[in-house]
PADODO-787837 format. One record per atom (N, C-alpha, C): residue in three letters; x negated, y negated, z negated. Coordinates in steps of 0.1 Angstrom, whole numbers, padded with zeros to 4 digits, always signed. Atoms other than C-alpha are relative to their C-alpha. Layout:
BEGIN
alaXYZ...
***
This chain:
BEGIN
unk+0006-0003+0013unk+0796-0246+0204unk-0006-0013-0005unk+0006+0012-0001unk+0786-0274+0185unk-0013+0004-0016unk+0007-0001+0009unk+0754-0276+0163unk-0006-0010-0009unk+0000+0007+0009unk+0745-0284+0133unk-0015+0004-0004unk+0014-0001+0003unk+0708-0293+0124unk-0004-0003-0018unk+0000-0002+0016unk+0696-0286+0085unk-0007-0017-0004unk+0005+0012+0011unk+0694-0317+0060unk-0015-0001-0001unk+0012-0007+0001unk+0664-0306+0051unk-0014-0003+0008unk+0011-0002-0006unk+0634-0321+0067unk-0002+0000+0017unk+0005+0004-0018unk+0644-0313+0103unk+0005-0008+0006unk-0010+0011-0006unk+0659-0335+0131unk+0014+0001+0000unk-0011+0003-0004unk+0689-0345+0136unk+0009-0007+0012unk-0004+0010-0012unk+0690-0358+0170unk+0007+0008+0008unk-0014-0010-0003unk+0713-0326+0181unk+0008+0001-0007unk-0015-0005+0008unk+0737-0328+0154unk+0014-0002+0010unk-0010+0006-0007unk+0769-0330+0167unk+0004+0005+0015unk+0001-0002-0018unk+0758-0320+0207unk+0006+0016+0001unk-0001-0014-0005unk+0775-0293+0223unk-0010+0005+0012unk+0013-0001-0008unk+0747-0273+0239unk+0003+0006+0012unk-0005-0006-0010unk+0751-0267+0273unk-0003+0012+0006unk-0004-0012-0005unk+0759-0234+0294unk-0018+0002+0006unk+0013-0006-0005unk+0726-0210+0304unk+0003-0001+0015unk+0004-0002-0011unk+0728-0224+0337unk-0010-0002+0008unk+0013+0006-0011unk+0703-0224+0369unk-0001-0013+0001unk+0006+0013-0001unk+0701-0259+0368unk-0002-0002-0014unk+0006+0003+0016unk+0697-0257+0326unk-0020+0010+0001unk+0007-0006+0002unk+0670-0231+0336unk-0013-0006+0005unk+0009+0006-0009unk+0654-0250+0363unk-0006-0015-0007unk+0000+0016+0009unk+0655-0284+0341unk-0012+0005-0009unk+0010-0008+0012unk+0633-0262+0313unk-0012-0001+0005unk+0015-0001-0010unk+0602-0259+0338unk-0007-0011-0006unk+0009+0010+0002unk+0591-0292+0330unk+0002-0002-0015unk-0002+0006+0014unk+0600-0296+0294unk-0006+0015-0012unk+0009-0011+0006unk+0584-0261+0275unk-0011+0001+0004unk+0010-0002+0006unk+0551-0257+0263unk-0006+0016+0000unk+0004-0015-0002unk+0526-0230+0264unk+0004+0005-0016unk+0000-0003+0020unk+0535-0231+0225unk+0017+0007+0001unk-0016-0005-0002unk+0572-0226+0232unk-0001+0012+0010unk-0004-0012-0008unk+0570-0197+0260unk-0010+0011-0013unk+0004-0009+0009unk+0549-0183+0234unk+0006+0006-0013unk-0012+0002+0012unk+0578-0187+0205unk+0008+0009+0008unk-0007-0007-0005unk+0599-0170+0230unk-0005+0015+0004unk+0008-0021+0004unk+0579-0139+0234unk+0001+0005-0013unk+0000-0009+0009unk+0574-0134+0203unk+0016+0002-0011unk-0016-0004+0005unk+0615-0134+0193unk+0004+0008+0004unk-0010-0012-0009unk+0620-0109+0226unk-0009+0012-0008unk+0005-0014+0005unk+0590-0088+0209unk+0008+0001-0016unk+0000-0003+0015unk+0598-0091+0171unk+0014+0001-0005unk-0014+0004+0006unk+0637-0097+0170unk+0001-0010-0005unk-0003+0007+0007unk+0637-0119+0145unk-0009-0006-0004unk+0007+0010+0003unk+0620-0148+0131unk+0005-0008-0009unk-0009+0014+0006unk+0625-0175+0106unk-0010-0009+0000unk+0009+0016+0001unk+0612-0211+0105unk-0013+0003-0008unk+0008-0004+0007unk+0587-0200+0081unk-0004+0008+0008unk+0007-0007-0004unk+0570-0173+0097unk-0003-0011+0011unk+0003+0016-0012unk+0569-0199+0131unk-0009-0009-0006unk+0011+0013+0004unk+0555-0227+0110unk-0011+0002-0001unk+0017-0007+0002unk+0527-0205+0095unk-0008+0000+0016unk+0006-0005-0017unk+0520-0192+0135unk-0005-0008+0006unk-0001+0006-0013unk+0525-0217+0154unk+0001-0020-0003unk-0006+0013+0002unk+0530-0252+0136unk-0009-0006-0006unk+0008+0003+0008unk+0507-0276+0119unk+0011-0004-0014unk-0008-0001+0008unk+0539-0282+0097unk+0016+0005+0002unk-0017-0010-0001unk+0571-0268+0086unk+0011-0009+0009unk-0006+0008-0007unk+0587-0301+0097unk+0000-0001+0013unk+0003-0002-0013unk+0571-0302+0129unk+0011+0014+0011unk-0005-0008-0003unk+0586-0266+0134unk+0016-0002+0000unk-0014+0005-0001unk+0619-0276+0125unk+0005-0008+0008unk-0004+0011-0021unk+0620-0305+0153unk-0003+0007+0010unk-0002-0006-0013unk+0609-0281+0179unk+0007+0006+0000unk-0009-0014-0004unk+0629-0250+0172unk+0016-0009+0000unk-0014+0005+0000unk+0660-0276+0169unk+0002-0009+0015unk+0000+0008-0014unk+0653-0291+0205unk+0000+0016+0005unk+0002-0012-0009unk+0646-0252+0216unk+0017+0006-0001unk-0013-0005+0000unk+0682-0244+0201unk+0013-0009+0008unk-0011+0009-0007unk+0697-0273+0217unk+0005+0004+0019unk-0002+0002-0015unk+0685-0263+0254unk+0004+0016-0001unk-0004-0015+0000unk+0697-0226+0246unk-0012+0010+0003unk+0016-0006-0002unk+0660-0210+0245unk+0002+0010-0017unk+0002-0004+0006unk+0664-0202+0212unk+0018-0001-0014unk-0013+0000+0009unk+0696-0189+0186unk-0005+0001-0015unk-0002+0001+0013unk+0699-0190+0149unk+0008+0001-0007unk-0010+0000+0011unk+0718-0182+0119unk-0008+0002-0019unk+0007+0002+0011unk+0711-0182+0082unk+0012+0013-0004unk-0012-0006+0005unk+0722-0152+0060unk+0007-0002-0017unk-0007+0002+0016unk+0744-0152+0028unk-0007-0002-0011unk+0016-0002+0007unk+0724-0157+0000unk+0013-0001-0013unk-0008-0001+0012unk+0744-0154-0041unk-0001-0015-0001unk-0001+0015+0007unk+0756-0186-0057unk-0013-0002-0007unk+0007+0003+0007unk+0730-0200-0075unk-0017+0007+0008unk+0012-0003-0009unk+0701-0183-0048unk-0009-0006+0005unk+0006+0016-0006unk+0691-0213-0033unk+0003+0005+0015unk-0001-0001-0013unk+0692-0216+0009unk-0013+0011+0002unk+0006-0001-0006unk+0672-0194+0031unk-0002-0006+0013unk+0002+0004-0015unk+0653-0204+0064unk+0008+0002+0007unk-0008-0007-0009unk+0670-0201+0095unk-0006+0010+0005unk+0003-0011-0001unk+0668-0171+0109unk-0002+0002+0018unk+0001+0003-0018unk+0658-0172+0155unk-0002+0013+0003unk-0004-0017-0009unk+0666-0145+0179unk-0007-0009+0013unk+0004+0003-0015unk+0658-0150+0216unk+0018-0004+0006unk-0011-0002-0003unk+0688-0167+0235unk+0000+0000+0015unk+0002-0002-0016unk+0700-0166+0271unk-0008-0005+0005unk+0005+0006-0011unk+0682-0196+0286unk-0013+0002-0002unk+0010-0010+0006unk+0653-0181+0265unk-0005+0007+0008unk-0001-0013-0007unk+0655-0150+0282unk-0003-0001+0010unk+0002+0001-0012unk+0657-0160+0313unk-0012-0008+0005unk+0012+0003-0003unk+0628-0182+0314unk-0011+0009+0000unk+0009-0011+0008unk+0606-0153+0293unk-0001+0009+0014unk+0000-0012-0011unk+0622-0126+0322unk-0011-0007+0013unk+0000+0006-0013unk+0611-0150+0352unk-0016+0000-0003unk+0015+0000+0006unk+0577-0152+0340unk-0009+0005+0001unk+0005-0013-0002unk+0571-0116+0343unk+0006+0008+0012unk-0005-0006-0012unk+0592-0110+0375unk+0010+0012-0004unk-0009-0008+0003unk+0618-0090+0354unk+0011-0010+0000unk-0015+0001+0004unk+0657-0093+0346unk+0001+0000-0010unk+0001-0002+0019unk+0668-0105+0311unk+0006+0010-0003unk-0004-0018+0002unk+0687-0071+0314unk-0013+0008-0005unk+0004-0012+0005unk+0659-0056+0314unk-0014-0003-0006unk+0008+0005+0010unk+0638-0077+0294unk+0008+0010-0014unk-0008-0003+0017unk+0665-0061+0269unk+0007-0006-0008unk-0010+0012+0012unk+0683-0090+0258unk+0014-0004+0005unk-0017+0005-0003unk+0722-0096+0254unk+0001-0005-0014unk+0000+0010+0013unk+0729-0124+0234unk+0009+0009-0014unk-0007-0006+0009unk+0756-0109+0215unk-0008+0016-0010unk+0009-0008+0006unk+0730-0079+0207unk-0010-0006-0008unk+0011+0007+0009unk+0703-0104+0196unk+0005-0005-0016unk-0007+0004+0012unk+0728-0119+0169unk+0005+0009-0007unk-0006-0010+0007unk+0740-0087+0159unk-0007+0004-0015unk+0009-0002+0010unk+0708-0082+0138unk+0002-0009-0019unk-0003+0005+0010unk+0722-0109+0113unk+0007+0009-0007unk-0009-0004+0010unk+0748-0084+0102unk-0002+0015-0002unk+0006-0016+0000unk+0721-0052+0105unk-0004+0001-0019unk+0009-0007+0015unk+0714-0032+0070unk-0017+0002+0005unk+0015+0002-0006unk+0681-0034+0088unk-0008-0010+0001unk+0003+0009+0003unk+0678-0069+0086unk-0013-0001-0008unk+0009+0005+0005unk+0656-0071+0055unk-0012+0007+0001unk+0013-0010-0001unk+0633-0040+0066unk-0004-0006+0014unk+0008+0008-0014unk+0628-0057+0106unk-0011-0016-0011unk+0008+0016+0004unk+0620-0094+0083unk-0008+0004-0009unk+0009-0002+0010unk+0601-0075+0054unk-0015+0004+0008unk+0009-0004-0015unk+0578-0060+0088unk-0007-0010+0003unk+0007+0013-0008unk+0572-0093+0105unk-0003-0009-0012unk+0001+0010+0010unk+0570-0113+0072unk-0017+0006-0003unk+0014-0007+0001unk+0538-0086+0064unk-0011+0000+0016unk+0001-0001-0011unk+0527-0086+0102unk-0004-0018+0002unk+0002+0012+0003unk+0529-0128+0100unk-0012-0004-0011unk+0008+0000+0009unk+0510-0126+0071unk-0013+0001+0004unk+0008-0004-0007unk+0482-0108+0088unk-0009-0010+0009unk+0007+0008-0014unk+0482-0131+0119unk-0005-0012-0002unk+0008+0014+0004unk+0477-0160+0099unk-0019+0000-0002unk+0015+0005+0006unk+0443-0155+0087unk-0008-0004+0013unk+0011-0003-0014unk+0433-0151+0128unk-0005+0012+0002unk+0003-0014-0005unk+0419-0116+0126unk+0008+0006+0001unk-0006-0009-0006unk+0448-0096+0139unk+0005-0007+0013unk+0001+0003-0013unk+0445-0103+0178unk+0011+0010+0005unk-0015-0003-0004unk+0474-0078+0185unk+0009+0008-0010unk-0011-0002+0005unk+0508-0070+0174unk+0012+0004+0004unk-0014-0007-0009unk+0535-0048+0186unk+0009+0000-0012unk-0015-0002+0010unk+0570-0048+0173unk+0004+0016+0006unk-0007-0015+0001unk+0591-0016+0170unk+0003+0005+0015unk-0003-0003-0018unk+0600-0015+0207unk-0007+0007+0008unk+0012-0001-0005unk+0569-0013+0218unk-0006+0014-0005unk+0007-0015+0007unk+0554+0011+0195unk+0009+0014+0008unk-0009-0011-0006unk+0586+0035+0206unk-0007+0007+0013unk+0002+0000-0016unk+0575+0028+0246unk-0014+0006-0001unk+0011-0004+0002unk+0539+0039+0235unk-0002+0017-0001unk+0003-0010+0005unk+0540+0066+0217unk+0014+0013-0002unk-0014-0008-0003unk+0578+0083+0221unk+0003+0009-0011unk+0003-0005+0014unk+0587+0107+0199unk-0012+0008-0008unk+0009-0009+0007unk+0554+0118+0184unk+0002-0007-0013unk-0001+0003+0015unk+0559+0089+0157unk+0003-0014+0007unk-0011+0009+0002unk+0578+0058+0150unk+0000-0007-0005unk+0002+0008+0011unk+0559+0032+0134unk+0011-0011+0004unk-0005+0011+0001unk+0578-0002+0123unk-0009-0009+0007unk+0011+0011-0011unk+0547-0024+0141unk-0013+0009-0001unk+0017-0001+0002unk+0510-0019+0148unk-0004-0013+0004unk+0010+0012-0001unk+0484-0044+0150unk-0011+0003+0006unk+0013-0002+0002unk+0447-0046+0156unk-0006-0012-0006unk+0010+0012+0004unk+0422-0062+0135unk-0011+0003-0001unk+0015+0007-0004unk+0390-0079+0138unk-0005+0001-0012unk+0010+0008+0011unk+0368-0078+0106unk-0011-0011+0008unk+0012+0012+0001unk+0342-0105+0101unk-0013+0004+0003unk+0013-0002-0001unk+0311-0104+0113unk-0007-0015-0004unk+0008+0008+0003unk+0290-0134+0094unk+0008-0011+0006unk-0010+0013+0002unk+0322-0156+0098unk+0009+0002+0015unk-0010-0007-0014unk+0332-0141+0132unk+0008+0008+0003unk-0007-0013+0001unk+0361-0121+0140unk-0005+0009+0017unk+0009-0007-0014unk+0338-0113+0174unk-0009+0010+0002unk+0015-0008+0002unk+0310-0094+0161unk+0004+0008-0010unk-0006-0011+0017unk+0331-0070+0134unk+0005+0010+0010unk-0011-0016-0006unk+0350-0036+0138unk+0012-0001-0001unk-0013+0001-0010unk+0380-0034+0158unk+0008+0009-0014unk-0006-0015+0007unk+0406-0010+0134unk+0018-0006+0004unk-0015-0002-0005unk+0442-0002+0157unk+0004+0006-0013unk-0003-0012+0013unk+0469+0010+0126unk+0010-0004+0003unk-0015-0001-0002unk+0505+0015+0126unk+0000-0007-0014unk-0005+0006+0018unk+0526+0000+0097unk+0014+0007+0001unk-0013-0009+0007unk+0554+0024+0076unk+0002-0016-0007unk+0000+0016+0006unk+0569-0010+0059unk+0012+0017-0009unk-0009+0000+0009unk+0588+0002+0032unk+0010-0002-0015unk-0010+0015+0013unk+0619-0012+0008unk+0005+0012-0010unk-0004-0007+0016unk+0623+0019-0017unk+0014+0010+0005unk-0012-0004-0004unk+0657+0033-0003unk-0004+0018+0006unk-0001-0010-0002unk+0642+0062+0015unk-0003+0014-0008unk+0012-0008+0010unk+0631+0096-0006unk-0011+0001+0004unk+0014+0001-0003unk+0596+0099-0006unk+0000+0017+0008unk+0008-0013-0012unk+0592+0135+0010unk+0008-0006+0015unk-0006+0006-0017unk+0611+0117+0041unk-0012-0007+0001unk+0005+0010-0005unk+0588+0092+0041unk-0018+0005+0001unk+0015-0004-0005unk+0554+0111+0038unk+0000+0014+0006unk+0000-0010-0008unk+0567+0137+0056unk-0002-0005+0015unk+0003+0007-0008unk+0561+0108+0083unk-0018+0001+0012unk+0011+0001-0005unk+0525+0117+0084unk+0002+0015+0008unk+0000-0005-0011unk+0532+0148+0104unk+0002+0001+0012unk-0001+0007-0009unk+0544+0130+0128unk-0015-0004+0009unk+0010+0012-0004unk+0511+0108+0131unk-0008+0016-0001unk+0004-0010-0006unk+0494+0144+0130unk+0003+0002+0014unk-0003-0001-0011unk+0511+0154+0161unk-0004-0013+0008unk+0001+0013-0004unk+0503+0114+0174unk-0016+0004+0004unk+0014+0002+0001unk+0466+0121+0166unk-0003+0013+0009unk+0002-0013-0013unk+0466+0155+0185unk+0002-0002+0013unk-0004+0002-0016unk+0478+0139+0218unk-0010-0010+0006unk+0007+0013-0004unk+0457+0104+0214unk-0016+0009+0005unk+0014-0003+0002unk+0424+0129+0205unk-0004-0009-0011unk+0005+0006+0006unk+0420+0106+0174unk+0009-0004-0008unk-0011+0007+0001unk+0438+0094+0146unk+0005-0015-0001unk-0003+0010-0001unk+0457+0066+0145unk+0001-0006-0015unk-0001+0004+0016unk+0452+0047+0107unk+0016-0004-0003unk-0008+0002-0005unk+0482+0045+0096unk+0001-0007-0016unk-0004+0006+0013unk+0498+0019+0066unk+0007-0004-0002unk-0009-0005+0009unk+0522+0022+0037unk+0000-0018-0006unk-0003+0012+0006unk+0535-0010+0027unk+0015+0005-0010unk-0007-0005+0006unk+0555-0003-0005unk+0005-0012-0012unk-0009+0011+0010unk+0579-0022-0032unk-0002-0002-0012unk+0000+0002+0013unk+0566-0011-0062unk-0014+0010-0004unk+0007-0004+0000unk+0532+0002-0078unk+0006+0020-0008unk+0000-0008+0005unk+0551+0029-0094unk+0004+0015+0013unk-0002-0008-0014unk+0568+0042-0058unk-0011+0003+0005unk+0010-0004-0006unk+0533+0040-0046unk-0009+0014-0003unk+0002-0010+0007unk+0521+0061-0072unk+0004+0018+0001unk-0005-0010+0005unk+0544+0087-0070unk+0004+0005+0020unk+0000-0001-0015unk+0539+0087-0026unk-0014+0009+0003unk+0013-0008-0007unk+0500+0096-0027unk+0004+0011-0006unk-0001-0015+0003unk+0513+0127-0051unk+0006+0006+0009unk-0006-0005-0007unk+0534+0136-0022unk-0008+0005+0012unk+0009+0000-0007unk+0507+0131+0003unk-0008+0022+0002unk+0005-0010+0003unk+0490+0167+0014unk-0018-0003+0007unk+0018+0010-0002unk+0447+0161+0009unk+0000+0010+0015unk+0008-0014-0012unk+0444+0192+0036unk+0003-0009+0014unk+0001+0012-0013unk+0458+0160+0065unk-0010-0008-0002unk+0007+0015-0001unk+0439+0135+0051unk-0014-0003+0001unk+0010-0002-0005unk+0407+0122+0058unk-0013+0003-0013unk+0006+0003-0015unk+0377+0129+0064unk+0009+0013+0005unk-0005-0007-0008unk+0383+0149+0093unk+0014+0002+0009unk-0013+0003+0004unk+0420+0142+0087unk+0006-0012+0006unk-0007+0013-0009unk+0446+0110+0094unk-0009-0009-0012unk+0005+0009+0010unk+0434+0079+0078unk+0014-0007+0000unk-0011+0007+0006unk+0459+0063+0056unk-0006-0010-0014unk+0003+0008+0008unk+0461+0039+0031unk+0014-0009-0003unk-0014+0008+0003unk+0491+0019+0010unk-0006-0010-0013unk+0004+0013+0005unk+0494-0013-0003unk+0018-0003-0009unk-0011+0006+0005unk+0520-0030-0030unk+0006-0013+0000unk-0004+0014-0001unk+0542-0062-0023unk-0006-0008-0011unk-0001+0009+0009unk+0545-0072-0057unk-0018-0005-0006unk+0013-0002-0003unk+0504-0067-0057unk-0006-0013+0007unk+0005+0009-0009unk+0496-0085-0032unk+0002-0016+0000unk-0006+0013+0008unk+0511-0119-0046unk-0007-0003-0007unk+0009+0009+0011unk+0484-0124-0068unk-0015+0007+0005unk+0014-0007-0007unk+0456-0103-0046unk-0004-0008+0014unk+0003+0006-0011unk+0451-0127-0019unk+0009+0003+0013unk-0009-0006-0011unk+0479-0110+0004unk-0005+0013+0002unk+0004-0010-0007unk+0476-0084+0031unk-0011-0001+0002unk+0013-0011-0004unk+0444-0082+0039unk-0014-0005-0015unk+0014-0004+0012unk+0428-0088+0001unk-0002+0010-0004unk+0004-0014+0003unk+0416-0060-0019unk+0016+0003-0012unk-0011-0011+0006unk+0453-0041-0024unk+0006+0011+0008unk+0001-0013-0009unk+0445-0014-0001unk-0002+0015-0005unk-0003-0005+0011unk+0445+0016-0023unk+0001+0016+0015unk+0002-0010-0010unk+0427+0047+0007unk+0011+0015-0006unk-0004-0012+0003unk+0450+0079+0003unk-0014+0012+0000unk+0014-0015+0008unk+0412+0102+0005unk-0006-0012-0004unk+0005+0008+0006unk+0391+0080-0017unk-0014-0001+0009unk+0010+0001-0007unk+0360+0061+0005unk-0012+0000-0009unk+0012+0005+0012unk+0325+0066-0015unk-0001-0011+0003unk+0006+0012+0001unk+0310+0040-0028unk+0011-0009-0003unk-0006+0013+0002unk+0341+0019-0029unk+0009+0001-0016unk-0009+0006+0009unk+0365+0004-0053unk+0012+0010+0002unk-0017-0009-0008unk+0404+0023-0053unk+0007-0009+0008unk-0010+0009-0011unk+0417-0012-0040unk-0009-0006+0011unk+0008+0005-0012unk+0399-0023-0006unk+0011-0013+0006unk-0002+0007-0013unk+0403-0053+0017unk+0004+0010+0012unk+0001-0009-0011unk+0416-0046+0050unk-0017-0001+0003unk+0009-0003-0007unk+0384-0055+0062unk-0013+0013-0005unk+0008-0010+0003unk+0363-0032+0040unk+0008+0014+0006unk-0006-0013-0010unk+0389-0004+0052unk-0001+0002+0007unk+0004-0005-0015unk+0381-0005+0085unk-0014+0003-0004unk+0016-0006+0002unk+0343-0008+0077unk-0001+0014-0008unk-0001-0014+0007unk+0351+0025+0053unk+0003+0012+0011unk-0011-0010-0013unk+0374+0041+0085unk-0009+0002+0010unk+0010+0001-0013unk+0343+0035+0111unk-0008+0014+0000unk+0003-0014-0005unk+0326+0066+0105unk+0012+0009+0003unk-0009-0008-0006unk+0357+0084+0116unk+0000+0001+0016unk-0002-0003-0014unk+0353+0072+0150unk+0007-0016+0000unk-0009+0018-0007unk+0363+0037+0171unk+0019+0002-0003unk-0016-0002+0001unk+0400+0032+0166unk+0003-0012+0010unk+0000+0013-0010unk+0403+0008+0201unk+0014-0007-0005unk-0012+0008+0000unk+0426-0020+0200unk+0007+0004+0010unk-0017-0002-0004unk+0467-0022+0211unk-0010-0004+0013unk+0002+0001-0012unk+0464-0022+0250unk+0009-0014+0001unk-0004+0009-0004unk+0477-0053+0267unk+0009-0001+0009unk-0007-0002-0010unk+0494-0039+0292unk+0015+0001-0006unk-0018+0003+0002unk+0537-0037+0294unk+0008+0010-0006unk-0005-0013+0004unk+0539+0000+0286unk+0015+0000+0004unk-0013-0001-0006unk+0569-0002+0309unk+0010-0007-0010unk-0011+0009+0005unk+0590-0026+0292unk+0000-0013+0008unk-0001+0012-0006unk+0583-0054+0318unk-0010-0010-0001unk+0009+0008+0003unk+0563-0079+0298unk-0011+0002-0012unk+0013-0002+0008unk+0530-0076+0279unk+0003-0008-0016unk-0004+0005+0014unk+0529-0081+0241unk-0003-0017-0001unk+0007+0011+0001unk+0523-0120+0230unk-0006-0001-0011unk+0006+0004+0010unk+0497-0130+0212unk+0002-0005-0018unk-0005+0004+0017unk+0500-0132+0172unk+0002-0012+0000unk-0002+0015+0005unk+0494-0168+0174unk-0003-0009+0010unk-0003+0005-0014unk+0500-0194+0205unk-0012-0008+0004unk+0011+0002-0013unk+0478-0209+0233unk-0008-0013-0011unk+0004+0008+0003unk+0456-0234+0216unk-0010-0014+0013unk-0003+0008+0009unk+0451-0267+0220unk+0012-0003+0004unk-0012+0003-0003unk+0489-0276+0218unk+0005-0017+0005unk+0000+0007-0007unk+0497-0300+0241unk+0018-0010-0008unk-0008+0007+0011unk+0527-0329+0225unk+0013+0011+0014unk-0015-0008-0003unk+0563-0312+0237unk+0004-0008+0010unk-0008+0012-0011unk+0575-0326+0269unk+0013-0004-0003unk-0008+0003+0001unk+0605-0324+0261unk+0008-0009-0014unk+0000+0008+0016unk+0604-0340+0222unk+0008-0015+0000unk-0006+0016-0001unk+0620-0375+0234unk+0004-0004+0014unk+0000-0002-0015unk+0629-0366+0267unk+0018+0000+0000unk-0010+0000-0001unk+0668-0365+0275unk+0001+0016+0000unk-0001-0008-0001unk+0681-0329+0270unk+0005+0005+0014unk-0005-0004-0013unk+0687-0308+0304unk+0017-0003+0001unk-0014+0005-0003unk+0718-0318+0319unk+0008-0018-0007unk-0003+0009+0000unk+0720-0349+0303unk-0006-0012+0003unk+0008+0008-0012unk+0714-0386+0318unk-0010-0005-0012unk+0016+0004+0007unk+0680-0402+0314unk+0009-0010-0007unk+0003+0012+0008unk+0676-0428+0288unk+0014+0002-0008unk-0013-0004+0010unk+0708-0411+0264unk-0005-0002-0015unk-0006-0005+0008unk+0695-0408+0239unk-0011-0018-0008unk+0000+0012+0005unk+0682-0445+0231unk-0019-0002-0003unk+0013+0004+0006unk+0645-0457+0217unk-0011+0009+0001unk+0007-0009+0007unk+0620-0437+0208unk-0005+0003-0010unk+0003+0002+0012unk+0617-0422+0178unk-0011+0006-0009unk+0011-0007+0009unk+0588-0403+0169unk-0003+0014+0010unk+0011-0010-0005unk+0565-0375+0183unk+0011+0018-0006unk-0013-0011+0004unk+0588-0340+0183unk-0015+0009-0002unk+0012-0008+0008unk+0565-0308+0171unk+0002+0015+0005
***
């Protein structure tokens, strides 16, 4: 396979290279050349599926460019796959789009003393997602979920997998998180608020979709508490026509705590966690659109809502952190000869990789 690295900003010093086979001596070569920043990129592809350069850069990069020279040295040693999808004439390019790939996998499995079996990853499954009708509802998920992790207050984050391995069939969110409000500039000294995330792109009917909350009923009856749960929606008018669906006799007090928010909203509201929070029971005293963080401070008299656990919930390996090990150490491998090939290939040195 030979690859081709984008015009655009990133490197070019794999164009052309065919990348070699996920072997034990490609896997063993890796040891010394990945970063606590890179095994961290690799968790969060095996948790989230999918990724693009953009969500990464936000995360994990002091720039986009930076991210583009590492994830093009990560695709080179077979750690990390990629594809871009179709976009109409006149659309312009999108990002690339990163899965988890074999030699990926196997470093990630080895890590935690599992099998990339049963880490869950088969290459040909990871790429499959490019040609899923699910595509834009997994990247609409982690794009909102990214969003979040940027600011620093959401310390965890499960993908779909996970949540499943948690909670089984009582309910079936798209991610959960936990966030930290502020305490006087600290996300140390604030209230904790665990919540699922419904992400949704308009397609389903609405009594499917708030018939969801009986679900999280039955969730809340097994936890002893419920679990907050939030409506990410496409349009203020779907939203609108979601809380009439809603029935008040679930909701809180006493009830689930819910709350939905609008894309196109949020684009001129500060994002996710400004005030386009919009409680399904109305909190006294407040506004109709809340911060997350006033929503949790509103949610607190209901009861603690503890943060995602840390543990593997029998999938093997423990969730990774929204956002990677700090302080990032330079890339060992950034100017280094690729595994399998001889020292001193690749000529001069040209600059600091990212």
């Amino acid at each position: 396979m030979t690859t081709t690295i984008a015009s655009r900003g990133a490197s070019t010093r794999h164009a052309g290279r065919r990348r070699p086979a996920a072997t034990a001596d490609l896997i063993a070569a890796l040891a010394g050349k990945l970063t606590g920043r890179d095994r961290w990129l690799l968790g969060m592809l095996a948790e989230h599926r999918v990724l693009t350069t953009t969500h990464l850069a936000a995360l994990g990069f002091p720039t986009t460019r930076r991210a583009e020279r590492r994830l093009a040295e990560l695709h080179a040693w077979r750690c990390a796959d990629r594809f871009r999808p179709h976009t109409p004439v006149g659309g312009g390019s999108t990002p690339y789009h990163w899965v988890l790939d074999d030699a990926g996998a196997a470093v990630l499995a080895a890590a935690h003393g599992v099998t990339a079996g049963e880490l869950g990853h088969r290459r040909a499954a990871a790429l499959a997602v490019a040609h899923s009708q699910r595509l834009a509802h997994t990247l609409g998920t982690n794009t909102l979920l990214a969003a979040l992790a940027s600011t620093g207050q959401l310390t965890g984050w499960w993908g779909e997998r996970r949540c499943a391995a948690a909670w089984g069939d009582l309910a079936r969110p798209d991610a959960a998180g936990t966030w930290h409000t502020r305490h006087s500039g600290d996300v140390t000294g604030g209230a904790v608020l665990a919540f699922a995330v419904e992400y949704d792109t308009g397609t389903e009917p609405l009594p499917r979709v708030a018939g969801k909350l009986a679900d999280y009923a039955d969730l809340a009856a097994a936890l002893g508490r419920p679990l907050p749960v939030l409506f990410w929606l496409p349009s203020t008018v779907r939203e609108t026509a979601l809380h009439r669906q809603f029935d008040p006799a679930s909701l809180h007090p006493g009830g689930l705590l819910v709350a939905t928010a609008v894309a196109d909203h949020a684009t001129t509201a500060g994002g996710p966690a400004g005030p386009v929070w919009r409680p399904a029971h109305r909190i006294p005293a407040r506004r109709e659109r809340l911060t997350l963080d006033q929503l949790a401070g509103g949610w607190a008299a209901a009861g603690p809502t503890p943060g995602l656990t840390r543990g593997d919930l029998g999938l093997g390996w423990p969730p990774p952190e929204p956002r990677p090990p700090t302080p990032h150490p330079p890339e060992a491998g950034s100017d280094a000869a690729a595994p399998g090939e001889p020292a001193g290939a690749r000529g001069p040195r040209r600059g600091a990789g990212g």
